[in-house]
N, C-alpha and C positions, 0 to 999 in steps of 0.2 A: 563634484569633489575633485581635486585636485591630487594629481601624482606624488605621492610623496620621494619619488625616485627622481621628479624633474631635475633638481640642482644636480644630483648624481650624475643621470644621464647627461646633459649640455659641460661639466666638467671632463667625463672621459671622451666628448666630442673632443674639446678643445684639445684634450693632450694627444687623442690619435691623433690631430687636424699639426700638435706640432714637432709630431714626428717626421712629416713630411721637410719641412726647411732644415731640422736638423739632419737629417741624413742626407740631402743635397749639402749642406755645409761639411760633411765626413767625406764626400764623393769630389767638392768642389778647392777644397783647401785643405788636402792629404798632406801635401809638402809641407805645411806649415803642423800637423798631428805630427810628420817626423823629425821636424827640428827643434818641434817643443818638449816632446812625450817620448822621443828615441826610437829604437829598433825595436820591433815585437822577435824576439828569438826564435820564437814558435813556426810565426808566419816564415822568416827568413829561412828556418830548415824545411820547412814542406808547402810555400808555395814560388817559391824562388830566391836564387843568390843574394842579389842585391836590387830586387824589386818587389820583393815577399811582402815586406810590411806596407809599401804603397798600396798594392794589391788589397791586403788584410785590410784597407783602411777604406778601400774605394768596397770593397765587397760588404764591410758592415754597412756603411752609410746606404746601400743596396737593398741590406735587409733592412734596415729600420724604416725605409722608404717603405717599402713591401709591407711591414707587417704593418706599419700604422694603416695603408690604404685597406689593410684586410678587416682590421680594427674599426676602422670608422664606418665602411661600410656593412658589419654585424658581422662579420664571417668568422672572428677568434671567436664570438661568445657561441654560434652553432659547432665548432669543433670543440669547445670545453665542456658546452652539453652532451656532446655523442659519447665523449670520453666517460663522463661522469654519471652520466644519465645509469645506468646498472646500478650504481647505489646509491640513486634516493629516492623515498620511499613510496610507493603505486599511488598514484591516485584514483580515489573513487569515484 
């Protein structure tokens, strides 16, 4: 019998898998995120003057890097289960 979760599974491979070029592309082409997209005002007041938003921009492209390698290698769906796991229901 066949998985019925197969097409599921090999879909959320690919999208962790294309997390990764997208957040090189947030880390590799920041300058062009603030000549297109502007200033993050947030970043500018609490990670620096006038490098805040660069920063803000290289630091997500950072996590999406991260989370997708955590993603594809199983490691978000074991913290969603530890989280979650207390309410559902015992098995017998």
């Amino acid at each position: 019998m066949r998985c019925p979760y197969l097409i599921l599974h090999l879909i959320m491979s690919f999208l962790w898998f294309l997390g990764i070029p997208v957040g090189a592309i947030f880390v590799l082409k920041t300058e062009w995120f603030v000549q297109n997209f502007g200033k993050v005002a947030w970043a500018e007041e609490h990670l620096g003057y006038e490098g805040g938003t660069r920063l803000f921009y290289k630091l997500l492209g950072l996590a999406i890097i991260l989370i997708s390698l955590f993603g594809f290698t199983g490691g978000v769906q074991s913290v969603v289960l530890s989280i979650f796991a207390p309410l559902l229901p015992k098995g017998q």
